[in-house]
C-alpha positions as CSV (number, residue, x, y, z in Angstrom):
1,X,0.0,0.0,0.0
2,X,1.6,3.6,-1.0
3,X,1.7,6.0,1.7
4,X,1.8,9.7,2.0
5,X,4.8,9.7,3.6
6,X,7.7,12.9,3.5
7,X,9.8,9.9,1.8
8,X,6.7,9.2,-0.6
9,X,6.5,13.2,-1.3
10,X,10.0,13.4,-1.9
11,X,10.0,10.7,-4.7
12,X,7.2,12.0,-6.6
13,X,9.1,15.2,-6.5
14,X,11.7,13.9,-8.4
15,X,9.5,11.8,-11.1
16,X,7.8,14.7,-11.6
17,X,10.9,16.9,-12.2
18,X,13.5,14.2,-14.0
19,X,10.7,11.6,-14.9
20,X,9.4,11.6,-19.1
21,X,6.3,13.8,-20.1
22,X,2.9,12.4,-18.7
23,X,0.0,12.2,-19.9
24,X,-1.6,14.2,-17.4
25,X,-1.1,16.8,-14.8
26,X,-3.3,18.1,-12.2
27,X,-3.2,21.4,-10.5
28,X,-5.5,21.4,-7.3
29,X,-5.2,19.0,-4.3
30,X,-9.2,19.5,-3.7
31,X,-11.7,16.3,-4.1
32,X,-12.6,17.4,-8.0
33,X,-8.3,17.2,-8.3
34,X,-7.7,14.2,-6.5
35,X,-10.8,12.6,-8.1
36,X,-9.3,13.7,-11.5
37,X,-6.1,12.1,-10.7
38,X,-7.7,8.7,-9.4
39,X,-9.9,9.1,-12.6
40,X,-7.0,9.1,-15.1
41,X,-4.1,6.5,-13.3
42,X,-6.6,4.2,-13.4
43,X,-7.5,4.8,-17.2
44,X,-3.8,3.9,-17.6
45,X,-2.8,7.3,-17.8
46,X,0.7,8.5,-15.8
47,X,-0.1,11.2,-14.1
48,X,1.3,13.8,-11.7
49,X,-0.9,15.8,-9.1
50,X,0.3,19.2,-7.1
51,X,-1.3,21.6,-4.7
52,X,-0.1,24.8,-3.6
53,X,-0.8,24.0,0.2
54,X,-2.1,20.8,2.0
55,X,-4.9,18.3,0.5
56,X,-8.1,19.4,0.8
57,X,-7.3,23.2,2.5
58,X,-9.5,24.9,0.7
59,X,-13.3,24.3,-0.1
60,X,-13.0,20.2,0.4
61,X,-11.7,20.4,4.2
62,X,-15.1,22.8,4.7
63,X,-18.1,21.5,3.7
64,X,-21.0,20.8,5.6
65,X,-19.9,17.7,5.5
66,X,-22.8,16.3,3.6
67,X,-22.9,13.7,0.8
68,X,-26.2,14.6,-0.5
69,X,-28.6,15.0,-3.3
70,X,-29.7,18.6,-2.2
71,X,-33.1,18.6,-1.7
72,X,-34.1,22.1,-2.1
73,X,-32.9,21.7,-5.7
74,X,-36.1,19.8,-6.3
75,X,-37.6,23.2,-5.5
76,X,-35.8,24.8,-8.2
77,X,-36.7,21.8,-11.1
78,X,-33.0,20.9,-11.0
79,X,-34.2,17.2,-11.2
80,X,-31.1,15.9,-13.0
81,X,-29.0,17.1,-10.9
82,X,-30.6,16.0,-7.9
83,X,-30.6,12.4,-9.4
84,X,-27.0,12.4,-10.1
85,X,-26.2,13.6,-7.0
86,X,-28.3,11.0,-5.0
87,X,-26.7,8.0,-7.2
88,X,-23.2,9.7,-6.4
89,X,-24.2,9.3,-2.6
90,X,-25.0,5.3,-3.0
91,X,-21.9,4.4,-4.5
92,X,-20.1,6.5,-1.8
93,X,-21.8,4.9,0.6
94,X,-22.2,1.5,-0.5
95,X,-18.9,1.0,-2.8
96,X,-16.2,3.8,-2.4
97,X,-15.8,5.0,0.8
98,X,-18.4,3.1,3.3
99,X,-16.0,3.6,6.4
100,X,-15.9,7.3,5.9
101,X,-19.2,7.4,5.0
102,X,-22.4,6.9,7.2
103,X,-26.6,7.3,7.3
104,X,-28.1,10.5,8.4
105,X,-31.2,10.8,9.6
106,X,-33.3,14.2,9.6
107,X,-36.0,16.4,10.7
108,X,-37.7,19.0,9.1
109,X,-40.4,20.6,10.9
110,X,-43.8,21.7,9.4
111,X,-45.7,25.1,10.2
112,X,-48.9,24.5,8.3
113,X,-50.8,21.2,8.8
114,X,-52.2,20.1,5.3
115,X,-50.6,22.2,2.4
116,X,-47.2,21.9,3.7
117,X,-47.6,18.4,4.6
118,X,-48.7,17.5,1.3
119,X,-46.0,19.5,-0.3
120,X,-42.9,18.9,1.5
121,X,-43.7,15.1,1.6
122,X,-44.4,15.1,-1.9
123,X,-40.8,16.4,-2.3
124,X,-39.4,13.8,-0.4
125,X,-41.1,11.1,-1.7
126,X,-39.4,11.7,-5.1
127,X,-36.1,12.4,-2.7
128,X,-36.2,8.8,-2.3
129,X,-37.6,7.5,-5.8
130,X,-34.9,9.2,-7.3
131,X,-32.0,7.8,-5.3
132,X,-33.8,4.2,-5.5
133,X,-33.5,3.7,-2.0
134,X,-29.9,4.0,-1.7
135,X,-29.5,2.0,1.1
136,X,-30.4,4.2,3.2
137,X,-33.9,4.4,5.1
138,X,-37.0,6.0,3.3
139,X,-39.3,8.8,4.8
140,X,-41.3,9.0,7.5
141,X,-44.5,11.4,8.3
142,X,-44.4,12.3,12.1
143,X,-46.8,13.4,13.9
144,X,-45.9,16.5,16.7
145,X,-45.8,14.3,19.4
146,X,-43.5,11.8,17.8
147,X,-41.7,14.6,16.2
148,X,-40.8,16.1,19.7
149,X,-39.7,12.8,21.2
150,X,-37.2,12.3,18.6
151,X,-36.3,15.9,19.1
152,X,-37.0,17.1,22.2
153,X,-34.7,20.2,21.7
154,X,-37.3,21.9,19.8
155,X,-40.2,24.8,21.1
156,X,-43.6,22.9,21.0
157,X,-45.0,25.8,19.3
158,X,-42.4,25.7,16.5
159,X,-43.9,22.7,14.8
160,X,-47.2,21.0,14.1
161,X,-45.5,17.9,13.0
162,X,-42.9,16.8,10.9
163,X,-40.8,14.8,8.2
164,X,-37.9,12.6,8.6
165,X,-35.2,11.3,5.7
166,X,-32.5,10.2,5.2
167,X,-28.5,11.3,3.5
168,X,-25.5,10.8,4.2
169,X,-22.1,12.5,6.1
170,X,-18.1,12.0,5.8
171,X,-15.2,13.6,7.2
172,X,-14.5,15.6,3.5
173,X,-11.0,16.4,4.2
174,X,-10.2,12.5,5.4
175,X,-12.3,11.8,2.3
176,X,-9.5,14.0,0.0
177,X,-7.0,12.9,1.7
178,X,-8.0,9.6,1.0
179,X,-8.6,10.0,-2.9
180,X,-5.3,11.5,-3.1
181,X,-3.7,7.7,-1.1
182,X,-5.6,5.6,-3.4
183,X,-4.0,7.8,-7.0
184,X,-0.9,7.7,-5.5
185,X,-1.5,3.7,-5.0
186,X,-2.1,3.4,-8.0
187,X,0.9,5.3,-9.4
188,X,0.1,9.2,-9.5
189,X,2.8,10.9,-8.1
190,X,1.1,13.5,-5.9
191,X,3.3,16.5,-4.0
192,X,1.1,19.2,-1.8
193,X,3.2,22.2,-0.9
194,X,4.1,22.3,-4.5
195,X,2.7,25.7,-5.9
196,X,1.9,26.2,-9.7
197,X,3.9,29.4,-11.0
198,X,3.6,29.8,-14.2
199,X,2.3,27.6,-17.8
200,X,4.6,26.0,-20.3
201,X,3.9,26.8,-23.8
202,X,5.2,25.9,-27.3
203,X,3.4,28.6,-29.3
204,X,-0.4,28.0,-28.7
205,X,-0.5,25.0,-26.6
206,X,0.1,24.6,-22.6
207,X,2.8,21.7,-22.7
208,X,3.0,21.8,-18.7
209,X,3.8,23.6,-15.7
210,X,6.5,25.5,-13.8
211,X,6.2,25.0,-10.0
212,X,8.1,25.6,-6.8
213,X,8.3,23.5,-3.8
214,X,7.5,25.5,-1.1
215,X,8.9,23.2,1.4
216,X,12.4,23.3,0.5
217,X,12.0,26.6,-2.2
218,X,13.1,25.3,-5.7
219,X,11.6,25.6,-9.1
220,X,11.3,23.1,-11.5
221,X,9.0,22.4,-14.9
222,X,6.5,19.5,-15.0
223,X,5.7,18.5,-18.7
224,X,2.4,16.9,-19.1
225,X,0.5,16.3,-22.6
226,X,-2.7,17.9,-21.0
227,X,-2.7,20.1,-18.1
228,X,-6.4,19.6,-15.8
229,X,-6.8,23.0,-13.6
230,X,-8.9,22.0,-10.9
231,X,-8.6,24.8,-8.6
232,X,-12.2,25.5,-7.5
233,X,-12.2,29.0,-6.3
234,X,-8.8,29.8,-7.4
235,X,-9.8,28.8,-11.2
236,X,-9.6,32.6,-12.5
237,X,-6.1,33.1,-10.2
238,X,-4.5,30.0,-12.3
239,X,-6.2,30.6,-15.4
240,X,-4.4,34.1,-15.6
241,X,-1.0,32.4,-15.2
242,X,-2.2,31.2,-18.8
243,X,-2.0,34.6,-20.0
244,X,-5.8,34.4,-21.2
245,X,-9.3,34.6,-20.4
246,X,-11.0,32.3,-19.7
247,X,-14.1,30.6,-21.1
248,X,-16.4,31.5,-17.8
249,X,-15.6,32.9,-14.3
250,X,-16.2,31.1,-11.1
251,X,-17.8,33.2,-8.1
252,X,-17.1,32.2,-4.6
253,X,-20.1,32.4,-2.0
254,X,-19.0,31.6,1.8
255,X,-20.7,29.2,3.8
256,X,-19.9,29.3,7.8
257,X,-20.7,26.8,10.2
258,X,-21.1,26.7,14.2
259,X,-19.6,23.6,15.9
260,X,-21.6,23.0,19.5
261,X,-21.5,20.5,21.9
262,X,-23.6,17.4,21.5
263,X,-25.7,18.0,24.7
264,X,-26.9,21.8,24.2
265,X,-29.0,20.2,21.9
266,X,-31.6,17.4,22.9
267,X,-32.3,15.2,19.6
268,X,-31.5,11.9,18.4
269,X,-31.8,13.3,15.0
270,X,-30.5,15.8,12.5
271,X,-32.6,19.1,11.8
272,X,-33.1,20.7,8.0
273,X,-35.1,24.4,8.6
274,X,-36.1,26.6,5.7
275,X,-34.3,30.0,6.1
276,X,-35.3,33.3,4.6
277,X,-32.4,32.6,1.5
278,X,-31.7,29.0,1.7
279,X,-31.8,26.1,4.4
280,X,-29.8,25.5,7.5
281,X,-29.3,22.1,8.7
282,X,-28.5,20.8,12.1
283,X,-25.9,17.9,11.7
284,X,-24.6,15.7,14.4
285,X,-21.1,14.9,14.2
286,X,-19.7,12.6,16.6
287,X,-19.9,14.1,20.3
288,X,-21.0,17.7,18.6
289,X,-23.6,19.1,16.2
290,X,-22.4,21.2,12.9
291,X,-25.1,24.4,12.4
292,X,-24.9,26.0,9.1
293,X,-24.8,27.5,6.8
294,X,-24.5,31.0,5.1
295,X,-24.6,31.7,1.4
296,X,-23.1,34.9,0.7
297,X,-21.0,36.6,-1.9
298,X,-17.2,36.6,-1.2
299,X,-14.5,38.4,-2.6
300,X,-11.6,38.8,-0.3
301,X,-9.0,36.2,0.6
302,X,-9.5,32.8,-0.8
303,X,-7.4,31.2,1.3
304,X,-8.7,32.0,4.5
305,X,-12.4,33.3,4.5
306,X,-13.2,34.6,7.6
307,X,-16.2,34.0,9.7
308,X,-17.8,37.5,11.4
309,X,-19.7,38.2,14.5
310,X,-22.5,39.2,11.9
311,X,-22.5,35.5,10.3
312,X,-22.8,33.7,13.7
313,X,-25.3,35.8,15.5
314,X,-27.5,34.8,11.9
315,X,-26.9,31.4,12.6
316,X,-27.3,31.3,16.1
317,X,-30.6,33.5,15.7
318,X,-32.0,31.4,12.6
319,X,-31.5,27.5,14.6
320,X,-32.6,29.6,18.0
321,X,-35.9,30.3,16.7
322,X,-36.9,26.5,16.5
323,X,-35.0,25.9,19.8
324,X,-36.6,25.7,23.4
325,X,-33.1,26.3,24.7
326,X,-31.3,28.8,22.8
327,X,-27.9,28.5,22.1
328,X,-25.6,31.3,22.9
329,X,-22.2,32.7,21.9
330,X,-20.7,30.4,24.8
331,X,-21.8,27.4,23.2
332,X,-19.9,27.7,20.5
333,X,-16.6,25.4,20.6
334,X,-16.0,26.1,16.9
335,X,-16.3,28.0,13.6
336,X,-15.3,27.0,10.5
337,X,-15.7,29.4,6.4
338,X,-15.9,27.9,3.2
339,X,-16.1,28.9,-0.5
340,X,-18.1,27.4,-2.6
341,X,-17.2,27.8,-6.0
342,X,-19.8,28.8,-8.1
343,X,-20.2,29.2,-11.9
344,X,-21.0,33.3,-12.4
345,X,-23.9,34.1,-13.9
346,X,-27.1,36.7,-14.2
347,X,-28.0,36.4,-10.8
348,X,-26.9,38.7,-8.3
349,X,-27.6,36.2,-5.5
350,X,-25.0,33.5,-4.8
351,X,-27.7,31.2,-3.6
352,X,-29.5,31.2,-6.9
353,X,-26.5,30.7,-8.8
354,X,-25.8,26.6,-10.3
355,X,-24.5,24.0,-8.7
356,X,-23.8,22.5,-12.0
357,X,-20.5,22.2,-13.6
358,X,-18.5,22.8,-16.8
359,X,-15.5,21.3,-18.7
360,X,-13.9,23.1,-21.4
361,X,-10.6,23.2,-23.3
362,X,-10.2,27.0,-23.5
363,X,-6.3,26.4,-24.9
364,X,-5.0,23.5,-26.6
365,X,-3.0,21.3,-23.9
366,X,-5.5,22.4,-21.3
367,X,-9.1,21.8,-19.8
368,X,-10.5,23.6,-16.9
369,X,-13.5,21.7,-14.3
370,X,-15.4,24.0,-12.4
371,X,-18.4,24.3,-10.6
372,X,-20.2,22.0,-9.7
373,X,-21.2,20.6,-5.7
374,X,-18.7,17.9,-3.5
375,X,-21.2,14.9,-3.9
376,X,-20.8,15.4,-7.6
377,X,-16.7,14.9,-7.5
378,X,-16.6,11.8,-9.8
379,X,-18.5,12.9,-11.8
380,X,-16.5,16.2,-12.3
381,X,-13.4,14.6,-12.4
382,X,-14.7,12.0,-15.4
383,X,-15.8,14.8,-17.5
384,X,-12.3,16.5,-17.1
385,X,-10.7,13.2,-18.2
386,X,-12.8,12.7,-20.8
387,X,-12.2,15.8,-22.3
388,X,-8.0,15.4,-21.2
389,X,-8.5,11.7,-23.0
390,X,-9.9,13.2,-26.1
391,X,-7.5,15.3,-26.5
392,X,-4.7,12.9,-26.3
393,X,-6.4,11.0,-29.3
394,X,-5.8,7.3,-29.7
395,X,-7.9,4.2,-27.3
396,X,-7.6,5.5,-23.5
397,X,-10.4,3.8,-21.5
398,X,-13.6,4.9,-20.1
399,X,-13.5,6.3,-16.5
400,X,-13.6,3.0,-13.8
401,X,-13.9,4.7,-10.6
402,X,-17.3,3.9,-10.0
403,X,-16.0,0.6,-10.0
404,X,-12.8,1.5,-7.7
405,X,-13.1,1.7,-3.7
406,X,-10.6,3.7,-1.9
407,X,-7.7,3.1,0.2
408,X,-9.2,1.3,3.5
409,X,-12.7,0.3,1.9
410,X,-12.3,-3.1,1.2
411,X,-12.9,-5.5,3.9
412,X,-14.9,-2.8,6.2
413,X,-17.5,-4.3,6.7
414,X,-15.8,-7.4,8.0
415,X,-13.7,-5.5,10.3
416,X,-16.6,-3.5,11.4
417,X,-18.2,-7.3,12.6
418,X,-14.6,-8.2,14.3
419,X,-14.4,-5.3,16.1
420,X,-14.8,-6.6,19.5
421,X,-12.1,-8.9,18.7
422,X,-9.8,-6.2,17.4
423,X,-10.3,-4.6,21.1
424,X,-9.6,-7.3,22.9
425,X,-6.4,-8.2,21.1
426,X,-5.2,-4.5,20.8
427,X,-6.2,-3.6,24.2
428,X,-8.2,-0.7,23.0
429,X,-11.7,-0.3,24.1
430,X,-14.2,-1.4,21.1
431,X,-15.3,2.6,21.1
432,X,-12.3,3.6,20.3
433,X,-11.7,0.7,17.4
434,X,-15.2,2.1,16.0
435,X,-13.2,5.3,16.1
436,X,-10.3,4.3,14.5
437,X,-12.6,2.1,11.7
438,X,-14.8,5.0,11.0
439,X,-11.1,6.6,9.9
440,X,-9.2,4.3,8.5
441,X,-10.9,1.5,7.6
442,X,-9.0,-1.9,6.9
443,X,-6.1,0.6,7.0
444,X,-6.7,0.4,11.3
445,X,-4.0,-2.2,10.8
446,X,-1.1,0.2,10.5
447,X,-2.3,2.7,13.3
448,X,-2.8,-0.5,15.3
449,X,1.0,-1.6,14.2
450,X,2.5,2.0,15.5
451,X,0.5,1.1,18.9
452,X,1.5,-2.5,19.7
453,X,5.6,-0.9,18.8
454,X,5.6,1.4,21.0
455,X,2.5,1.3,23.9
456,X,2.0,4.7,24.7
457,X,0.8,5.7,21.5
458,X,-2.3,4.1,22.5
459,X,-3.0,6.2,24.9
460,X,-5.8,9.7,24.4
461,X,-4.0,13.2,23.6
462,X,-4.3,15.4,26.4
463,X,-7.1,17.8,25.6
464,X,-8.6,16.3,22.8
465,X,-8.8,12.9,24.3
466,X,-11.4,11.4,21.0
467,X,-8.3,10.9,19.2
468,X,-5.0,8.8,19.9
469,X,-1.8,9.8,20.0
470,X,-0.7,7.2,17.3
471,X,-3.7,9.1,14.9
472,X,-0.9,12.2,15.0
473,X,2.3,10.4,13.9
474,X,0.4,8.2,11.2
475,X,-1.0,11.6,9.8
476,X,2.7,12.5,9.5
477,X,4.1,9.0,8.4
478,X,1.6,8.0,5.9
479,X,-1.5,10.7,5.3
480,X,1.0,13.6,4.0
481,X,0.6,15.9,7.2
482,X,3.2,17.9,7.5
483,X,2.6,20.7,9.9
484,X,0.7,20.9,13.1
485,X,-2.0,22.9,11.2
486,X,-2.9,19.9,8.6
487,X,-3.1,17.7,11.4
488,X,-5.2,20.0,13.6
489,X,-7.7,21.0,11.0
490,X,-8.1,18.3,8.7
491,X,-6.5,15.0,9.5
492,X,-8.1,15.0,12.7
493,X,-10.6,18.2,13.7
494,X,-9.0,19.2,17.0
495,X,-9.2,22.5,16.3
496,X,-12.9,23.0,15.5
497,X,-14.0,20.3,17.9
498,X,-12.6,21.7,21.7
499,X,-13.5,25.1,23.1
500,X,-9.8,25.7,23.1
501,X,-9.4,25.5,19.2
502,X,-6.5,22.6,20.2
503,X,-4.4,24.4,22.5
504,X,-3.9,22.5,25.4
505,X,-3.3,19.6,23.2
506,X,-0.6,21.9,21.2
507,X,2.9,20.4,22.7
508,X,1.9,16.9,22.8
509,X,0.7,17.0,19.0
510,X,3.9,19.3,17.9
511,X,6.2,16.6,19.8
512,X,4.9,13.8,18.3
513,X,5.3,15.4,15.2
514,X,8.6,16.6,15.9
515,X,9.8,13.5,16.1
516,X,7.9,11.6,13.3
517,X,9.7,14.6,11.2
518,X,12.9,15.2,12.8
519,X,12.1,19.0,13.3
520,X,14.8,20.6,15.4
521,X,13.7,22.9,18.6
522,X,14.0,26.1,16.6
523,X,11.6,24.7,14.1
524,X,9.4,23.2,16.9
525,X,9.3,26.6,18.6
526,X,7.8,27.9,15.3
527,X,5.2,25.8,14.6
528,X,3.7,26.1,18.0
529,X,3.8,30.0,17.7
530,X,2.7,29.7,14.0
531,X,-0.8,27.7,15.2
532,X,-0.8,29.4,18.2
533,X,-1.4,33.1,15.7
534,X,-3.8,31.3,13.6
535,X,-6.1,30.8,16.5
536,X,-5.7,34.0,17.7
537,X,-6.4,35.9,14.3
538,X,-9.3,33.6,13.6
539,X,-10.7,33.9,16.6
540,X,-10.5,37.9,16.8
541,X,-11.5,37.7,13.3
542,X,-15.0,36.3,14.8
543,X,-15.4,39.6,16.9
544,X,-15.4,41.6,14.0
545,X,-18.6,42.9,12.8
546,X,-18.3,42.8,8.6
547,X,-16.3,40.5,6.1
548,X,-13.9,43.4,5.7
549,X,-12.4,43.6,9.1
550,X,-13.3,40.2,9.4
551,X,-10.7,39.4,6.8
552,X,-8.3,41.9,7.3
553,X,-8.0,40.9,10.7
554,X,-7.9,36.9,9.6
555,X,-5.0,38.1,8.0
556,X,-2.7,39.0,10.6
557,X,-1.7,35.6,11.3
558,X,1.1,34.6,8.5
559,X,1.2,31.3,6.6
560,X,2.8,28.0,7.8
561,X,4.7,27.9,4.6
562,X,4.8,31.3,2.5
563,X,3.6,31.2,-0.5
564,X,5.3,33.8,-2.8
């Protein structure tokens, strides 16, 4: 099995710098990149992958977390989508990922007692037709009584009864993360920290790129027959370095969401409420609920879209309303901003813009993907391939990822029925080997390896005691971590899931690190203060009362790794 190790990193480093041309290159470490890179190594392509920071720290570590269909896309008559989007969520589910992927149940509320009824359940009921099921459990009509004893969080008075249904969750930056394992597995060579600079060009046609390795600051060409930008967000920003306009422009909406404690709110179920703009949903998560989310336009800092005090007194004041306990400011253990990147179009409102995507070859040598919603990654990142493949002319192979679980998906569900046996010959309670299976999957054998060599890795972090020690140096030895940030935000998500944003559990993760690296003191030292001013700036930034200062103040703290 390939890892993501620094040794890994290093050797795709130097295929991708001495190695012959590929196929294939692919800028953007997100889940449409990684997805294109699975897509074509497993077409039979060779294929190189970059990103300019770590996998998935951008749009695909800040999600709500959802693998959905999107329901109030029925209401817009966006029935295509919806149906690919739901047949997306089975094979994650069921095929690709089903030990980062689980059920969902949850509950929307209804104000009006026979219209709404009728309507809403009429929009679920082809919620399920279309997905076929899924695997997942149908509908339900609830009455208010059984509605508040599934929930009893809610105000009697908010609800004459309701509907419940059913999607699915995943961790989406483990999910990355993951895509990114299994191309590399299968012979990408992937490198994050690896920044594009500039296009290659032999008159008219891209023939590659020029990047520089942030980590160790050297420059060096990639040539590649076709050149896949997959950079979300950043699409315009890259397609620039082309020296051209594009073909269409990609708008970015931000999307915040409130991490609170599993007991401030009483359910056994998930909420979805109708919101002035949009929807909000209440998603549990482990031993916490997610509430979000915004939709608003954006255009500040990609990189680090700040949340104001503006966005989370809306959020706090639209779930509040539904609430017979309201949450308050002091609930709050986290806060998370996202962009969404969005195709632009004649709508002034980012909410009514499409969730659809595009593919289009706007130079010879190159084909931009945008657009489009996470569910919809495979599909995103076949279309891209397919246009990459016809370019490159001859026989390639239609896309097989449908047909190609990830890294740690095959033999889950066994492990999941040995589980009590995996505890009792680890020596790990069976909670924390549901833990560890809901992470790695059948990979739980090589965190389990790192614990029976050395003991005390098997023992909780201090301060963030839902995660093991051992979790910290195998995101460092084989999931591509490679400073206390990627570990605190996205391999595990210590730093949105305690009060402290991570903190106390600071030294312990940056010496375990430290040591799985070989970091010296001085560099040590810096990591520490360099997470230590993120949390800071972030959390100021959460005081401020607009985007602007919001941002400006976000931006105080200064990049792991610098980016010019």
């Amino acid at each position: 099995m390939t890892d993501l190790s620094p040794a890994a990193r290093v050797a795709a480093l130097e295929a991708l710098a001495d190695g012959p041309e590929l196929d294939v290159v692919v800028i953007g470490g997100g889940v449409v990149g990684a997805g294109c890179a699975l897509d074509a190594v497993t077409r039979g392509l060779s294929v190189g992958l970059v990103e300019a920071r770590d996998w998935a720290s951008g749009t695909s570590s800040r999600s709500s977390k959802l693998i959905h269909g999107g329901l109030r896309y029925l209401e817009m008559l966006d029935f295509a989508l919806v149906r690919e989007a739901l047949r997306e969520r089975g094979l994650i589910v069921s095929v690709l990922a089903p030990h980062l992927a689980r059920p969902v149940r949850f509950l929307y509320p209804l104000r009006h007692r026979a219209w709404e009824r009728a309507y809403a359940g009429a929009g679920v009921l082809l919620y399920d037709v279309l997905a076929r099921r899924g695997g997942l459990p149908p509908h339900r009509h609830l009455t208010r009584r059984q509605a508040l004893r599934t929930c009893p969080a809610l105000r009697k008075d908010s609800l004459v009864g309701a509907l419940q249904y059913s999607d699915a969750q995943l961790d989406d930056a483990r999910h990355t993360m993951f895509l990114v394992r299994t191309a590399a597995a299968y012979g990408a060579h992937v490198a994050s920290r690896t920044r594009v600079i500039g296009f290659l060009r032999e008159g008219a046609r891209v023939t590659g790129v020029r990047v520089r390795d942030l980590e160790y600051d050297r420059e060096f060409d990639i040539r590649a027959r076709q050149v896949i930008n997959a950079t979300g967000v950043w699409t315009d920003d890259t397609q620039g370095l082309v020296g051209e306009r594009g073909q269409f422009h990609v708008r970015a909406s931000k999307g915040i969401h409130l991490v609170v404690p599993r007991d401030r709110i009483q359910s056994s179920t998930g909420l979805i409420l109708r919101t002035a703009s949009s929807v909000l949903f209440v998603i549990p998560w482990g031993r916490h609920w997610i509430v979000g989310t915004t939709d608003s336009d954006w255009a500040l800092d990609k990189a680090h879209p700040a949340a104001s005090r503006k966005d989370i007194d809306y959020l706090l004041a639209e779930v509040n309303r539904v609430l017979a306990r309201p949450l308050t400011r002091a609930d709050v253990e986290g806060v998370y901003a996202g962009l969404r990147p969005l195709l632009s179009g004649e709508s002034e409102s980012t909410s009514q813009l499409s969730r659809e995507h595009t593919v289009a070859s706007p130079q010879p040598g190159l084909v931009v993907v945008a657009g489009g919603k996470y569910t919809t990654y495979r599909v995103m990142a076949a279309d891209a391939v397919n246009a990459a493949a016809h370019n490159l002319g001859g026989a390639i192979p239609r896309s097989v990822t449908a047909r190609v679980p990830l890294s740690g998906a095959e033999g889950f569900a066994a492990l999941w029925n040995q589980r009590r046996g995996l505890a009792a010959s680890s020596g790990l309670h069976v909670a924390r080997i549901e833990h560890l299976l809901g992470r790695y999957g059948s990979l739980i054998h090589e965190v389990l390896a790192l614990i029976a060599a050395d003991p005390s890795l098997g023992a909780a972090l201090s301060g963030a005691d839902d995660y093991l020690r051992a979790e910290v140096v195998y995101a460092v030895t084989a999931e591509g971590a490679r400073h206390i940030e990627d570990v605190m935000t996205r391999r595990t998500r210590i730093s949105i899931e305690t009060f402290d944003r991570g903190l106390e559990a600071l030294p312990e993760v940056a010496s375990l690190m430290a040591g799985a690296l070989g970091w010296t003191d001085e560099q040590t030292r810096r990591e520490i203060e360099h997470y230590r001013l993120r949390v800071e700036a972030e959390r100021a930034s959460q005081e401020e009362p607009d985007d602007e200062t919001a941002d400006a103040t976000r931006l105080g703290a200064p990049e792991v790794v610098p980016l010019a």
